[in-house]
Each structure stands twice: as structure tokens, then as C-alpha cells.
C-alpha positions in Angstrom: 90.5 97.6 75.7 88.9 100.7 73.6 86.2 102.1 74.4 83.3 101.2 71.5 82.9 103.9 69.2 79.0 103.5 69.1 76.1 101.8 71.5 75.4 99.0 68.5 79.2 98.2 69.6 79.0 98.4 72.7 75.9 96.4 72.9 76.9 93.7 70.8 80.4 93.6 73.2 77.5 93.3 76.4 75.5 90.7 75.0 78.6 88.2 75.5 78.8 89.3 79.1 75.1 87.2 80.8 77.4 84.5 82.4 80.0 87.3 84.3 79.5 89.7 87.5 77.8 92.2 86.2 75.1 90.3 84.4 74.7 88.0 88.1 74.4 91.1 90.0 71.6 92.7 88.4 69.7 89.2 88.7 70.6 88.8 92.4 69.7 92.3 93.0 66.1 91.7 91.4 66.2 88.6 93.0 67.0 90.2 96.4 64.3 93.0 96.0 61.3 90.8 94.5 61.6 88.7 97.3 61.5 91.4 100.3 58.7 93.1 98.6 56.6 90.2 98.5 54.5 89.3 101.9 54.2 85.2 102.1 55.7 82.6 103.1 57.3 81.3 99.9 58.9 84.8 100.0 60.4 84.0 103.3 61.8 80.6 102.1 63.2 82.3 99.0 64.5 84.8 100.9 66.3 82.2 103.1 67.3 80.5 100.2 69.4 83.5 98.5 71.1 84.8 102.2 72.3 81.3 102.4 73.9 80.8 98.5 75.9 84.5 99.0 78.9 83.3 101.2 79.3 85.2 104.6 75.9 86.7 104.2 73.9 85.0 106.6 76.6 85.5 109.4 76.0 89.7 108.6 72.2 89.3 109.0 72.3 87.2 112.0 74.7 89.4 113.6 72.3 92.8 112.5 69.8 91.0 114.2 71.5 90.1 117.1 71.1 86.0 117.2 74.5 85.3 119.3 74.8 81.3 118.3 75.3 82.5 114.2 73.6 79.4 112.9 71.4 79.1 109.7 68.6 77.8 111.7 68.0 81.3 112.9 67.5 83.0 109.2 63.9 82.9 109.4 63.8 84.7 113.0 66.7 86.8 111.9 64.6 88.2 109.1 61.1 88.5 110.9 63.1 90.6 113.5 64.9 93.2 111.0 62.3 93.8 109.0 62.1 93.1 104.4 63.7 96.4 104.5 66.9 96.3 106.7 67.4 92.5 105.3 67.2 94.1 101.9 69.4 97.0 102.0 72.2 94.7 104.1 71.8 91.9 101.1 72.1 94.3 98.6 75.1 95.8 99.8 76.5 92.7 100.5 76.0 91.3 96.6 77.3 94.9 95.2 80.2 95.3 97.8 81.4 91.3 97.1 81.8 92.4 93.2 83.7 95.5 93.9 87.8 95.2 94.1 89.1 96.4 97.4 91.9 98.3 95.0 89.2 99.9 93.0 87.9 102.8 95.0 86.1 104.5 92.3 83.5 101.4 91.9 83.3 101.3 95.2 82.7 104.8 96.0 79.9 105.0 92.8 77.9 101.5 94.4 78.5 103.4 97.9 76.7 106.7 96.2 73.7 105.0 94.8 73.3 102.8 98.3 73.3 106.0 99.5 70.7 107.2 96.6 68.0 104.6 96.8 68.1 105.2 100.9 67.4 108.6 100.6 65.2 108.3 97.5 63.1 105.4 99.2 63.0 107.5 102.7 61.8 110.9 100.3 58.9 108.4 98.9 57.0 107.5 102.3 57.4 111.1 103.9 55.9 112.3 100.7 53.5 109.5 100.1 54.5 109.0 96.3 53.4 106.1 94.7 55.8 104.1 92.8 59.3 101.4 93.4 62.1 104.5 94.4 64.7 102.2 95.7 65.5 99.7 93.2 65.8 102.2 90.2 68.1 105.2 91.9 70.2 102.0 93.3 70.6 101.2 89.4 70.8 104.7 87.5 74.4 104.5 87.4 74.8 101.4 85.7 76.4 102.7 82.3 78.7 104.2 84.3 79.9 101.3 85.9 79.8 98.8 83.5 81.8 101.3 81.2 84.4 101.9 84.4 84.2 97.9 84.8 85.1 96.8 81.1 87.0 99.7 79.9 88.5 101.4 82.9 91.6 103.1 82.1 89.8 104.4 78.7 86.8 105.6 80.0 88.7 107.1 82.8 90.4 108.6 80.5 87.5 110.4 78.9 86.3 111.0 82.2 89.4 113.0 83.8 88.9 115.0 80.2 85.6 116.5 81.0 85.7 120.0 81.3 84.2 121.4 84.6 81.4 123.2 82.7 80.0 120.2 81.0 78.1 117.2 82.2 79.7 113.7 82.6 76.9 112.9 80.0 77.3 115.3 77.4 81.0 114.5 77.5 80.3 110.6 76.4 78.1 111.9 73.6 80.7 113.9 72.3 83.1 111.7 72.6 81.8 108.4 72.1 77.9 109.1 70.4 76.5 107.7 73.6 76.2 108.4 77.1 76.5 106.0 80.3 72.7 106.8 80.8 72.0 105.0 77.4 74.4 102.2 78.2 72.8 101.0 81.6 69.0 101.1 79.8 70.1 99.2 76.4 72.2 96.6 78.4 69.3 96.1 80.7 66.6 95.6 78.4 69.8 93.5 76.3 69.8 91.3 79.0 65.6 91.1 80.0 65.4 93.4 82.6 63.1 95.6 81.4 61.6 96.6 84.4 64.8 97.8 85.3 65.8 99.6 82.3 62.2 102.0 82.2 62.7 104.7 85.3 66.6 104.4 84.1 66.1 106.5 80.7 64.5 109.9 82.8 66.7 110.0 85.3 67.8 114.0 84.0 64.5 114.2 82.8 62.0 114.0 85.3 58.4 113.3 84.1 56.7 111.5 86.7 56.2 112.3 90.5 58.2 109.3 91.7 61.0 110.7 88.6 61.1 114.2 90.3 61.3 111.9 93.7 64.6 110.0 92.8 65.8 113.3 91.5 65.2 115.3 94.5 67.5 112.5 96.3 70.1 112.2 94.0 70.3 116.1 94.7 70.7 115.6 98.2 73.2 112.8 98.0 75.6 114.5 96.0 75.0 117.3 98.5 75.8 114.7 101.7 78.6 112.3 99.9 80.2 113.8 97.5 80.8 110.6 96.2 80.3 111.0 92.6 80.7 114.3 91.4 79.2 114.7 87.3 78.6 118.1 86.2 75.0 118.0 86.2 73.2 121.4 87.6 70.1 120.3 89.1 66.4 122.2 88.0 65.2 124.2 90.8 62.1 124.1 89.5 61.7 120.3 90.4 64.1 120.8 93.7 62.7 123.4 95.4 58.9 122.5 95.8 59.9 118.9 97.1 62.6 120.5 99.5 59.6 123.3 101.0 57.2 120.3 101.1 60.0 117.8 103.3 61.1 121.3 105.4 64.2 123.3 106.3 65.3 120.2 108.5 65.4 117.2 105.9 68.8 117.4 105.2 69.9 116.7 108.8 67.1 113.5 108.9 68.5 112.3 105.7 72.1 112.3 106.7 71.0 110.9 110.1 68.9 108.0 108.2 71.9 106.8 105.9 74.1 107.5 109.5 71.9 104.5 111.1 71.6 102.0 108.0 75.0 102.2 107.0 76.0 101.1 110.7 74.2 98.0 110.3 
């Protein structure tokens, strides 16, 4: 299928596309991350109530948590013993990674780099003390790119082998197709309702905010650990370098040692 020529086309293809994947995803991910942030028991029950609809899911947390009889009974202890976090980032893994193809490394490598991303970007957040959600919108920022690699794959990897090394993944798209991925993932969001999604999406190169400069910072530093998902972009030391003297010569090693422990979950 071409790639659409302009983002009116593009979104007009996307707005036929709230009954597939990609449009279930993004509600089960909100879904997933409303209900781990919230502290009651309706919450809890919700909670419950989404581990047991994904299949296999509620055999991975009760095994993370160490409950030996693997029966759905045990949900409620399983997630009081783990912690909103650890159930979140094992649910969200679980909903991306169950969308991916095993054949279809690149998807899988881009959701494994922005796992990676809101880890390091949430982790960043509490040793600086930023205000703000960190997790949920560096877990997203690549969305254009992968609802462009999931509808139009050989064309857009295509343009994407075409780059040259000395321009940006994003500037490329503009060139080519008047629109970049960036653009894509915030007007399919707000497309679809999920505003609150699509906002930190659009200053992702831009950095205004402190929690902006926050998710920046860690994109940074998982490009630097994972080499994962390589685009061109040259980050502004200006934004990078008073974060990194703030978090200290050593952060690197914590932050590979952090994603070390939740990826073995």
C-alpha cells in the first residue's frame, strides 16, 4: 500500500482503523496506566479485571510475584505484592509485545526502545523530583513511526533505508511525504480521543517544559544504552548536559542496571 502523500490522507486512512490493534492498544495502554495510578479499591478490581481479559497475563504476574498455585484468586495478592509500578510495566509489555509479529523485528525492537524509554524517563523524574506523567508519553512518542511501519511497511521502509546519514528520520518524512511520524502519532491520537496522549507527543524535539527536557534527557540515554532505534537526531547539549551534572558521572551505569532488573521480570 502507498504511503499517503499528505497527513489529511493519512488521517482520513486512520480514522477507519478504531476497531483494529493499534487503535485497542492505545486504549488498553491508557487503560492499564489509569488504573495503576489510581489508589482505591475500584482501581484494584479494575485492575484485576484487565490482567484477567489479556490471555496469559495473569499467569506472568503471578509468577513475577512468586504465587506458586497460578490461580486467579491470587491477582489481588499478586498485585499488592509487586507494587502499581512493576504490575504496570509487566502489563504494558505484555499488551505491546502480544501485537508485535515474532517475524517482525523492527516493531519489536522500536516497542522494546520506548519500554526502555519510559523506564528510564520515569526513573530520571523521581531522582530529579520533576513534576509531571514521564512514563506514559516517552512509552508513546514513537507512535507515527509505528503505525506508519505497521500499515505501510515495505514503503515506509523504503523511505526509511533512503535517509541520508546526515539528516533526521524526521526531516526525511517531511521531505518526502509533507509530514513526519511525530505529526502522525499526535493527529491519530487526538483522531481517535486521546488527547491526553497526543499533548507531550508534539515537543518531543522540542523541549519546553521540565518534564519535556526530562523525557529528552532519557531518550538520550536510551539510544546511548540500546541502540535500538537509531534516527539521526543530534541531541542539544544545552538541555543534556545540566540534567546529566545534576544525576552525576554514575547515572548511566544505574540506568542500565534499572532496565537490567525490570526487564528480567
Amino acid at each position: 500500500m502507498a504511503l499517503p502523500k499528505t497527513l489529511p490522507a493519512l488521517l482520513l486512512f486512520m480514522e477507519g482503523k478504531h476497531v483494529d490493534d493499534c487503535f485497542a492498544l492505545m486504549q488498553r495502554i491508557r487503560d492499564i496506566n489509569e488504573a495503576t495510578k489510581a489508589k482505591s479499591n475500584d482501581s484494584v478490581d479494575r485492575l484485576v479485571e484487565i490482567i484477567k481479559s489479556a490471555e496469559g497475563l495473569t499467569t506472568r504476574i503471578l509468577r513475577a510475584a512468586g504465587v506458586q498455585t497460578l490461580r486467579s484468586e491470587e491477582l489481588n495478592f499478586a498485585i499488592l505484592k509487586l507494587g502499581a509500578n512493576e504490575v504496570r510495566d509487566i502489563a504494558l509489555r505484555h499488551a505491546y509485545g502480544s501485537t508485535a509479529g515474532a517475524a517482525d523485528r523492527f516493531r519489536k525492537d522500536l516497542w522494546n526502545f520506548n519500554f526502555c524509554h519510559a523506564l528510564v524517563a520515569d526513573y530520571c523524574r523521581k531522582l530529579l523530583g520533576v513534576e509531571g506523567e514521564a512514563y506514559l508519553p516517552a512509552l508513546l512518542e514513537r507512535l507515527g513511526v509505528i503505525i506508519l511501519h505497521q500499515y505501510f511497511g515495505p514503503e515506509y521502509r523504503q523511505l526509511r533505508d533512503s535517509r541520508n546519514s546526515s539528516t533526521t528520520l524526521y526531516a526525511h518524512e517531511t521531505e518526502v511525504l509533507g509530514y513526519n511520524s511525530i505529526e502522525a502519532g499526535v493527529h491519530t491520537l487526538e483522531l481517535w480521543g486521546l488527547q491526553e496522549l497526543a499533548a507531550p507527543l508534539s515537543t518531543q524535539l522540542t523541549p519546553v517544559t521540565e518534564i519535556d527536557k526530562v523525557r529528552y534527557f532519557a531518550r538520550n540515554i536510551t539510544a546511548l544504552i540500546t541502540n535500538l532505534f537509531q534516527d539521526g537526531v543530534t541531541y542539544d547539549p544545552a538541555v543534556i548536559e545540566p540534567l546529566a551534572k545534576t544525576l552525576g558521572p554514575d547515572f548511566h551505569a544505574k540506568a542500565i542496571e534499572h532496565l537490567r532488573t525490570a526487564l528480567l521480570r
